[in-house]
C-alpha positions, 0 to 999 in steps of 0.5 A, a space after each residue: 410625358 403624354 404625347 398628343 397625337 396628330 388629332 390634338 388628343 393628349 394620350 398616353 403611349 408605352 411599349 406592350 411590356 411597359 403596360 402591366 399594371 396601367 389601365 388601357 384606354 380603349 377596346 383592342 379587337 381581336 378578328 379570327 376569321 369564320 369564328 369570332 370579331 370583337 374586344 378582346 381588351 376593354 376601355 379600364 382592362 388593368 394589363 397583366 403579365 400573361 396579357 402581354 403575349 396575347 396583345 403581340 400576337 395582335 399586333 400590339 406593339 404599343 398601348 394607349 393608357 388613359 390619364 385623366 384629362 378635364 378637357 377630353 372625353 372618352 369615345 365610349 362617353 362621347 357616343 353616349 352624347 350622340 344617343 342621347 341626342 338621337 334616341 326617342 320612344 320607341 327605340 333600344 339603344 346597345 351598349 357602347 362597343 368599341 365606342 360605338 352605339 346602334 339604335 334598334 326599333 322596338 315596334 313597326 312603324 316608320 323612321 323619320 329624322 330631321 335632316 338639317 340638324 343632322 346634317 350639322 352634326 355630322 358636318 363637325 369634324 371627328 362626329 358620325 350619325 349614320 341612319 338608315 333612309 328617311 321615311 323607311 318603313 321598319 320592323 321591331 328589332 331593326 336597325 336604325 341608326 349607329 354613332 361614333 366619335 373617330 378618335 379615341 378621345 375627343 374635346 368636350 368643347 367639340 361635343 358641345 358644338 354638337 349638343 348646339 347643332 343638334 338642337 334640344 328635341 331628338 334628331 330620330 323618330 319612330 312612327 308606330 303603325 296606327 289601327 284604322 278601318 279601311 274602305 275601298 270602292 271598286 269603280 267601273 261598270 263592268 265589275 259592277 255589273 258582274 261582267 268581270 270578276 273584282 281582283 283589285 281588292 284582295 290584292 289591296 287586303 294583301 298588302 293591308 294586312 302587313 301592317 295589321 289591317 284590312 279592308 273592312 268595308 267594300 262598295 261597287 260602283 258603275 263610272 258616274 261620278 255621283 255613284 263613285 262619290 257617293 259611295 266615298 261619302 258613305 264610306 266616310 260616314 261610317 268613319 273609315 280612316 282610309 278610303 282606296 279608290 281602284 278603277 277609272 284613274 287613266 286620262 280616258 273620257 270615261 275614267 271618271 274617279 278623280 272627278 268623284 275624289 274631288 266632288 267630295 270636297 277632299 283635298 287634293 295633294 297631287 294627281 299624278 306622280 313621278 313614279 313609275 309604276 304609279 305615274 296616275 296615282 292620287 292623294 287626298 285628304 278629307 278633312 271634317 271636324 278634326 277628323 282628316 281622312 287619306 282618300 287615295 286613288 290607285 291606278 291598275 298597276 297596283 294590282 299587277 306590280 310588286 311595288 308601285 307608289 302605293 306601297 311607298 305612300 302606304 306606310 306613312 298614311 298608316 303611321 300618320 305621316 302626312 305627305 305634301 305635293 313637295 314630298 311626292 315630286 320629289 319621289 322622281 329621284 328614285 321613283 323609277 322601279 328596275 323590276 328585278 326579276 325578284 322583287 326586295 321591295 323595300 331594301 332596294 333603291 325605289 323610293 328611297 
C-alpha cells in the first residue's frame, strides 16, 4: 500500500534492493567534494541491479518510486508552473535540476518584480520564489531568480492557489538599457571663466559608458540662473534624453542650479535625498509633447565617491524606469554608503 508522508504526499517507498525495475520519482545527488555536485539518478531512472550498490553507498536505504496519482504533481512540473508565472522578455530559464528552475538575464538592463503578488506566492505553504533585489541593475547572463516547490510531490489544488495569487501578467521583469543623447551643464563661474579645470564631466562619461552612452553635448555656464536655464533649455532643444546638471547644488547663497532646474518648467520629484553620499541630489522631469526627459542635479560628491545616489538612479532613467519621491525617500533604508576601502558597488547593501 502507498504511504503518505507527513506532508499529506501519496508516495511510494521500498527497500533499495526492492527497486529494480521500479521507476524512481525523484533526482538523488551524488556530492563528492572539490569534483563534483549533482544528480546522480534522475526523476524516470528504471533502477537496475548494478545501481543498487552505488545508491548504498549514497546513503540510500530506501526509494521513492512514482505512482500515478490525479491529484499530485511532480516538483519537477510544479517548477515549471512557477516559471511560467515568473519568466518575461528578455529572460532564459534552466532546465529543471533536482526540481528547481533559475532564471538567467539575456540583456543588460534592470530587474524589477511586482512585490505584492510575490509576496502571495510565496506566503502559500510548500512555494519559493527567491529573486534577486528589486530594481537591480544586471548584466547578460546573470542570475535572477530560482524557484522550487519543497516536496517532492505537491496538490495540483495548491499550485492552483498559485496561478490565482500570482495573477494573469508575469511576476518579473527586465528593462533592457535604452540608447539616448545625454547632455550635461557644468555650472560655476570659476570653470567657466577657465579658472579651474572641468573634472566633473569625464567622471560622468566614465560611468555613462557602462551602459553604452555618453556625454554627447557639453555646455558651461557662469552661476546665473537664466544662463545655467538657458543652456538646459538648448540642450533640450537638441533633443537630449537626459540632461546632468554639476556644480551649485549646495544651500550656498550663490548655488543657484536647482533655481535654474525649475526655472525651465521641469518637474520636480525631490531635491534632497536620504542618501548619503547624495543627500543634495536633484530629480526632475521635463515633459513636453510626449516627450519627458530626466534632468538630474548632482551635488560634488559625485565626482569624488565610487558610488553616490547618482549611480543608484542612473540605471533605472536609463532603462526608462520612472522614479517617484516615494521611491527615493525610501532609499534611507539602505542609503548610507560603509565606503569600504574596496568599492563592489553594486553587490553590496547601498541602495538595496
Amino acid at each position: 500500500m502507498p504511504a503518505p508522508t507527513e506532508r499529506g504526499e501519496t508516495m511510494r517507498e521500498v527497500r533499495v534492493q526492492d527497486a529494480v525495475g521500479m521507476t524512481l520519482c525523484h533526482d538523488i545527488t551524488e556530492i563528492v567534494r572539490g569534483r563534483t555536485k549533482g544528480a546522480r539518478f534522475r526523476k524516470g531512472d528504471v533502477i537496475r541491479l548494478d545501481d543498487i550498490p552505488v545508491l548504498l553507498r549514497l546513503g540510500k536505504e530506501h526509494l521513492y518510486v512514482w505512482e500515478e496519482n490525479e491529484r499530485m504533481l511532480h516538483e519537477n512540473d510544479a517548477a515549471a508552473i512557477l516559471r511560467d508565472l515568473c519568466q518575461n522578455e528578455h529572460m532564459t530559464a534552466s532546465e529543471p535540476k533536482e526540481g528547481k528552475i533559475e532564471l538567467k538575464a539575456t540583456v543588460d538592463g534592470v530587474f524589477e518584480l511586482d512585490e505584492e503578488r510575490l509576496d502571495a506566492v510565496n506566503d502559500i505553504d510548500d512555494v519559493m520564489i527567491a529573486t534577486i533585489a528589486q530594481h537591480y541593475p544586471v548584466k547578460a547572463g546573470a542570475k535572477l531568480a530560482g524557484m522550487r516547490v519543497i516536496p517532492l510531490v505537491i496538490e495540483k489544488g495548491i499550485m492552483e492557489q498559485v496561478r490565482v495569487a500570482a495573477g494573469n501578467e508575469p511576476l518579473l521583469r527586465l528593462l533592457p538599457y535604452r540608447k539616448m543623447k545625454v547632455g550635461v551643464v557644468t555650472t560655476g563661474s570659476e570653470v567657466f571663466h577657465g579658472r579651474i579645470k572641468d573634472t566633473f564631466t569625464p567622471v560622468l562619461d566614465s560611468k555613462l559608458r557602462a551602459f553604452g552612452l555618453r556625454v554627447d553635448e557639453h555646455r558651461l555656464s557662469d552661476d546665473g540662473t537664466e544662463h545655467t536655464r538657458a543652456a538646459i533649455a538648448e540642450l533640450l532643444d537638441m533633443g537630449m534624453g537626459m540632461v546632468l546638471c554639476t556644480g551649485g547644488m549646495s544651500v550656498d547663497p550663490d548655488d543657484r542650479t536647482p533655481a535654474a532646474i525649475k526655472a525651465t518648467g521641469a518637474r520636480v520629484v525631490t531635491y534632497g535625498a536620504p542618501v548619503l553620499p547624495g543627500a543634495m541630489f536633484m530629480l526632475s522631469y521635463y515633459e513636453k509633447e510626449g516627450r519627458q526627459v530626466p534632468i538630474m542635479g548632482l551635488p560634488g560628491c559625485v565626482m569624488y565617491s565610487p558610488a553616490t545616489i547618482f549611480d543608484i538612479v542612473l540605471p533605472r532613467v536609463v532603462a526608462g524606469s520612472e522614479w517617484t519621491r516615494r521611491q527615493i525617500r525610501r532609499l534611507g533604508i539602505g542609503g548610507l554608503c560603509m565606503e569600504c576601502k574596496v568599492c563592489h558597488y553594486p553587490v553590496c547593501p547601498f541602495g538595496k
